[in-house]
Biotite code that builds the C-alpha atoms (Angstrom):
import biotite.structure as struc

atoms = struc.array([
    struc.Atom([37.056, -104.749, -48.354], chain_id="A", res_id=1, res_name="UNK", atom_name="CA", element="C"),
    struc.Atom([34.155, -105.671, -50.744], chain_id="A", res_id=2, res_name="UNK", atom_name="CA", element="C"),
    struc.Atom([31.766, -105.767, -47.237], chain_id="A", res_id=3, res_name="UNK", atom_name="CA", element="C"),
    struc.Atom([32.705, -102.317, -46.520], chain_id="A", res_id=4, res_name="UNK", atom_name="CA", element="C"),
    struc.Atom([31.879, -101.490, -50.432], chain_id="A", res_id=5, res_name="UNK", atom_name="CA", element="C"),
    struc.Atom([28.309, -103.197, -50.064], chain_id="A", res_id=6, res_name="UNK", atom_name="CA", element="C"),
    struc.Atom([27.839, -101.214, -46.423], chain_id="A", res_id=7, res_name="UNK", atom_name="CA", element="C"),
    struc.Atom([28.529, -98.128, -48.526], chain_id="A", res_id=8, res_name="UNK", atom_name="CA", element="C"),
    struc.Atom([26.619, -99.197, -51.416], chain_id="A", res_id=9, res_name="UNK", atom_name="CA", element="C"),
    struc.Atom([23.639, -99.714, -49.520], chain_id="A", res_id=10, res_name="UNK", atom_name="CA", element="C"),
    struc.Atom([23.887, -96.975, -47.188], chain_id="A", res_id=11, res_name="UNK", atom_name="CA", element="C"),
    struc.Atom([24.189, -94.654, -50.219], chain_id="A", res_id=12, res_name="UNK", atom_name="CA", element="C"),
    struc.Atom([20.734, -96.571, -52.192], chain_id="A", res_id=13, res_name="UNK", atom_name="CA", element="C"),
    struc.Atom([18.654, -96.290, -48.983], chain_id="A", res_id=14, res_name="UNK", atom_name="CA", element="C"),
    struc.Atom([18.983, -92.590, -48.365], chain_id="A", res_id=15, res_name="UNK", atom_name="CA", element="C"),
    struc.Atom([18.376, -91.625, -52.151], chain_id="A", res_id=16, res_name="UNK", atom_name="CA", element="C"),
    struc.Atom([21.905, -91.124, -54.093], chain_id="A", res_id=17, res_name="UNK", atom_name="CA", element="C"),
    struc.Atom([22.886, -88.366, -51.410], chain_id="A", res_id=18, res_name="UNK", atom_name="CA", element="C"),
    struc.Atom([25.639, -85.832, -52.796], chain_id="A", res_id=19, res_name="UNK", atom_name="CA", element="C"),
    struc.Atom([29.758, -86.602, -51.052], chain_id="A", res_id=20, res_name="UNK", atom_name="CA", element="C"),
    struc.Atom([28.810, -84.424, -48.011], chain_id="A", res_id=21, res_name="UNK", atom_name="CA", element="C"),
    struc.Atom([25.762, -85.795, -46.613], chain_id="A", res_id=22, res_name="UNK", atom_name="CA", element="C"),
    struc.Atom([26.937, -89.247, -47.771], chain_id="A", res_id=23, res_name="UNK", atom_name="CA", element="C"),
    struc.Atom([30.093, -89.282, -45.585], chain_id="A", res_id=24, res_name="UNK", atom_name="CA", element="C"),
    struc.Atom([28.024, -87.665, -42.373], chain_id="A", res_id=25, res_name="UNK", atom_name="CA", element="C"),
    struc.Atom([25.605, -90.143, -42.994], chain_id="A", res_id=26, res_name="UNK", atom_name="CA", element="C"),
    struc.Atom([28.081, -92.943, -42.636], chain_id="A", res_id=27, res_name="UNK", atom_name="CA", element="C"),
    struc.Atom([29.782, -91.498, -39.671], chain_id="A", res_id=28, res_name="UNK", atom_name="CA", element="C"),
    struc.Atom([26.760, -91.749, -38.126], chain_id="A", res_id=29, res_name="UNK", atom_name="CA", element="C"),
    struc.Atom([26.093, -95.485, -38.981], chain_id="A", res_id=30, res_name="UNK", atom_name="CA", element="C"),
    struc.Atom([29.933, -95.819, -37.634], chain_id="A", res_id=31, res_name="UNK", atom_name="CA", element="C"),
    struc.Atom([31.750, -95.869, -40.959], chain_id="A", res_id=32, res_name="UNK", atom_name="CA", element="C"),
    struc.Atom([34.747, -93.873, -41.534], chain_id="A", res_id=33, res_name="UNK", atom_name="CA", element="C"),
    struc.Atom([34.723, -92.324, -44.366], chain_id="A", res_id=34, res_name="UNK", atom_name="CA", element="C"),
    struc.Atom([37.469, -89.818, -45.736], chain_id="A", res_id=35, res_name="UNK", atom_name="CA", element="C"),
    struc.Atom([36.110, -86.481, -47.887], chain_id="A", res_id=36, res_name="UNK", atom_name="CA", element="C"),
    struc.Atom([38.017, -87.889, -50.851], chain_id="A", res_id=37, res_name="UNK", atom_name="CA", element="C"),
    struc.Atom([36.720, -91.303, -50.548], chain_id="A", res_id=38, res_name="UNK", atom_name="CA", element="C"),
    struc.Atom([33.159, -89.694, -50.136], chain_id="A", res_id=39, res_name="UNK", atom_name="CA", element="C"),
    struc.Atom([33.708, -87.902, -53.306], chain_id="A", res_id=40, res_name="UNK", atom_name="CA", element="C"),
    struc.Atom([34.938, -90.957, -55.395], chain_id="A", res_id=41, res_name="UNK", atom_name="CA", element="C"),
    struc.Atom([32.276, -93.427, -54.375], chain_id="A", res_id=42, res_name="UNK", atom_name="CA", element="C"),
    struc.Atom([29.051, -90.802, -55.190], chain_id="A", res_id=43, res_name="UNK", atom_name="CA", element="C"),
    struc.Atom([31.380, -89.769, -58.449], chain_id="A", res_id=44, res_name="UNK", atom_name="CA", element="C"),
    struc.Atom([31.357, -93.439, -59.830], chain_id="A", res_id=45, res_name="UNK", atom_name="CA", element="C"),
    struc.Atom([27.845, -94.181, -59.146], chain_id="A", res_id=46, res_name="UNK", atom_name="CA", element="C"),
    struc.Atom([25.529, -94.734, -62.112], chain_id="A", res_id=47, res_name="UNK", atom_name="CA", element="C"),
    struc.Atom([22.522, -92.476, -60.735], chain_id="A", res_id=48, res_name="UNK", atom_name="CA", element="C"),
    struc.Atom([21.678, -89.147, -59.607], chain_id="A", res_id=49, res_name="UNK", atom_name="CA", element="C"),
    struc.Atom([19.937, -85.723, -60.259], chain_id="A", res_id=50, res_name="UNK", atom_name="CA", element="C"),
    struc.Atom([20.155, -84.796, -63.623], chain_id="A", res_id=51, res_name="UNK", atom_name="CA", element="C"),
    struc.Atom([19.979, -80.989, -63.724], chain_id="A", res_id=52, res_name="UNK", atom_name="CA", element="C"),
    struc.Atom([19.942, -78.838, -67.132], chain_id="A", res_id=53, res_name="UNK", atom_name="CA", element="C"),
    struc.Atom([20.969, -75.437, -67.103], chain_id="A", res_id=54, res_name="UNK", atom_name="CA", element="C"),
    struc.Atom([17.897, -73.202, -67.707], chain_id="A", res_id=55, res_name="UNK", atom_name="CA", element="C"),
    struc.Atom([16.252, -72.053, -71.185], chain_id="A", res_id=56, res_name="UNK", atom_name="CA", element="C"),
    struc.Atom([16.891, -68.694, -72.429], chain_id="A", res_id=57, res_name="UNK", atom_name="CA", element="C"),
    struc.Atom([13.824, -67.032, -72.248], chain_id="A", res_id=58, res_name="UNK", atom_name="CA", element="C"),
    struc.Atom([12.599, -63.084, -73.150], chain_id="A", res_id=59, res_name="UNK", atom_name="CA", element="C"),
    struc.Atom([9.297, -63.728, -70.685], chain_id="A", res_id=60, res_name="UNK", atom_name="CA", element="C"),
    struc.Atom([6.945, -64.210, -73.711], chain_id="A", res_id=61, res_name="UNK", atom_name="CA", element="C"),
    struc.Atom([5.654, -67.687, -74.022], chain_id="A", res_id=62, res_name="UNK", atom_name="CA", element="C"),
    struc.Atom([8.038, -69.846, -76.302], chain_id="A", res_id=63, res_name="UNK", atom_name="CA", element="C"),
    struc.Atom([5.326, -72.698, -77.894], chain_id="A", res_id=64, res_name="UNK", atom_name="CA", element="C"),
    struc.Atom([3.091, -71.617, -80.745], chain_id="A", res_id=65, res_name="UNK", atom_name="CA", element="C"),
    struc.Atom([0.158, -74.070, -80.265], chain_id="A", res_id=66, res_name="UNK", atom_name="CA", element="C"),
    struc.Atom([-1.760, -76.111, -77.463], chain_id="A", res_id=67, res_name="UNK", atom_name="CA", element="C"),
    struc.Atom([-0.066, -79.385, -76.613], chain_id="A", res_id=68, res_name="UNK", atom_name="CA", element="C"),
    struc.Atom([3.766, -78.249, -78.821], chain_id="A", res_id=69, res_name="UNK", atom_name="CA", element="C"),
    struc.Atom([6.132, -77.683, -75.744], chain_id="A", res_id=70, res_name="UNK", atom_name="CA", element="C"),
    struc.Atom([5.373, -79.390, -71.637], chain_id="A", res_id=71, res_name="UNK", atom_name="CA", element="C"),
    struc.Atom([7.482, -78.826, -68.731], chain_id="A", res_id=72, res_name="UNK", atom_name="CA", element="C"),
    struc.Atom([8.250, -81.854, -66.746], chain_id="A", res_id=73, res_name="UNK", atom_name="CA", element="C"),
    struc.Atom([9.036, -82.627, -63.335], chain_id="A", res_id=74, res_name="UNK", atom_name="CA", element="C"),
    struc.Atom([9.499, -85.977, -60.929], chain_id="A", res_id=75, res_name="UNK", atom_name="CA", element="C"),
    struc.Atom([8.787, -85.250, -57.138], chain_id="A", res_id=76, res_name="UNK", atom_name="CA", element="C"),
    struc.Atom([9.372, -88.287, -55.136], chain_id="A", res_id=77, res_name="UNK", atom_name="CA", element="C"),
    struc.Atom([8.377, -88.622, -51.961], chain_id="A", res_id=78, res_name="UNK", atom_name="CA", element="C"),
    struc.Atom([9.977, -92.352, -51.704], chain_id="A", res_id=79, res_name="UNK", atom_name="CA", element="C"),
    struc.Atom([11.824, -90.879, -48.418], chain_id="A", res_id=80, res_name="UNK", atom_name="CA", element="C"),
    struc.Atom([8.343, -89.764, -46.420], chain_id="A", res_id=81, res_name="UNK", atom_name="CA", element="C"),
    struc.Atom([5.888, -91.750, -47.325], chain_id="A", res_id=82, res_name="UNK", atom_name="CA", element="C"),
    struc.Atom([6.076, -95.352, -46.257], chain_id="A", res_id=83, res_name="UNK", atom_name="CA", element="C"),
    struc.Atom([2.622, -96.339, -48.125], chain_id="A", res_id=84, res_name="UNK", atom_name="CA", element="C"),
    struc.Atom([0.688, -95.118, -51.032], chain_id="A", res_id=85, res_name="UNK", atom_name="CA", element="C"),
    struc.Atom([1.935, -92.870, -53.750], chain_id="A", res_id=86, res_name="UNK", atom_name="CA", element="C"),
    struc.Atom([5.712, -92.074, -53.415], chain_id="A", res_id=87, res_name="UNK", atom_name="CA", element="C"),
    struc.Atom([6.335, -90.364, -56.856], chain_id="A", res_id=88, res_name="UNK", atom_name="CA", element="C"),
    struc.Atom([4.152, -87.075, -58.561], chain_id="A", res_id=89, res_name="UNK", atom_name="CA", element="C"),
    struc.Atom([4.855, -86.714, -62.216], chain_id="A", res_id=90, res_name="UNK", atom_name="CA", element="C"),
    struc.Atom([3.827, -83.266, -63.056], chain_id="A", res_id=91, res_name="UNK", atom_name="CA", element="C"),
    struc.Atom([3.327, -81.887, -66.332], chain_id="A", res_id=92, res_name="UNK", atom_name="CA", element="C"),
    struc.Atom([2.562, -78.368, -67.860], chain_id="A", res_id=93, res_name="UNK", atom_name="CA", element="C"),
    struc.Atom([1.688, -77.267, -71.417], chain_id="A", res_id=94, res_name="UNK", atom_name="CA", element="C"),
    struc.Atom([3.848, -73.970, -71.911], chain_id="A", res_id=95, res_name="UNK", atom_name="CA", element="C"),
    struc.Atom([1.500, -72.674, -74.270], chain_id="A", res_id=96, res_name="UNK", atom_name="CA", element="C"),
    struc.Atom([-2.027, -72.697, -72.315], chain_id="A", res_id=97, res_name="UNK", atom_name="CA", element="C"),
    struc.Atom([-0.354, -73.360, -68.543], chain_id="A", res_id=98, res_name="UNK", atom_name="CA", element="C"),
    struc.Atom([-2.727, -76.208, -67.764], chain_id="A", res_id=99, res_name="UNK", atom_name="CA", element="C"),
    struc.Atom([-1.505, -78.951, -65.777], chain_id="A", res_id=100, res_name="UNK", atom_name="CA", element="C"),
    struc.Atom([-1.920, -82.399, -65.766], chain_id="A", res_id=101, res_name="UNK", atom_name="CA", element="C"),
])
C-alpha cells in the first residue's frame, strides 16, 4: 500500500501537480489503476497547486495613481520543456505606466 502511495506521489510531482483527470490517465498509462474518486482524493489532499484569484473589478480606467503603486505578477514555468537553462519567467508590470520588467 504505501509503494503504490509513493508511485502516485511521484508520478503526480514529476508531471507538475496535474488536476484528478489528467492525473488518473496519466497513471493508466504508467499501468496504475486508478479509480475517478481515488484520482480526486489524492490531487485534493496534496499541499500544492495553481492558486487562481478571481479577477479585479475594473471600469477600464487605470486603477494605480502613481509610477511603481500597483504591479501585476505572473510565474511561467517552463520546468516541463526545457531540460537546461532557464525553466521559470517571473514577469512583472507596473499598472500605472505598463512597463515591464
Amino acid at each position: 500500500m504505501a509503494d503504490r502511495v509513493a508511485q502516485l506521489q511521484q508520478l503526480y510531482d514529476e508531471n507538475a501537480a496535474p488536476g484528478a483527470d489528467a492525473f488518473r490517465r496519466l497513471a493508466a498509462k504508467k499501468g496504475l489503476k486508478v479509480t475517478d474518486a481515488e484520482a480526486r482524493a489524492f490531487v485534493a489532499n496534496q499541499s500544492r497547486g495553481q492558486v487562481f484569484q478571481g479577477r479585479l473589478k475594473s471600469d477600464g480606467k487605470v486603477t494605480a495613481s502613481r509610477q511603481n503603486e500597483i504591479f501585476q505578477v505572473d510565474l511561467i514555468d517552463y520546468s516541463k520543456k526545457s531540460a537546461e537553462g532557464s525553466r521559470y519567467i517571473l514577469a512583472v508590470a507596473d499598472v500605472f505606466s505598463g512597463s515591464f520588467g
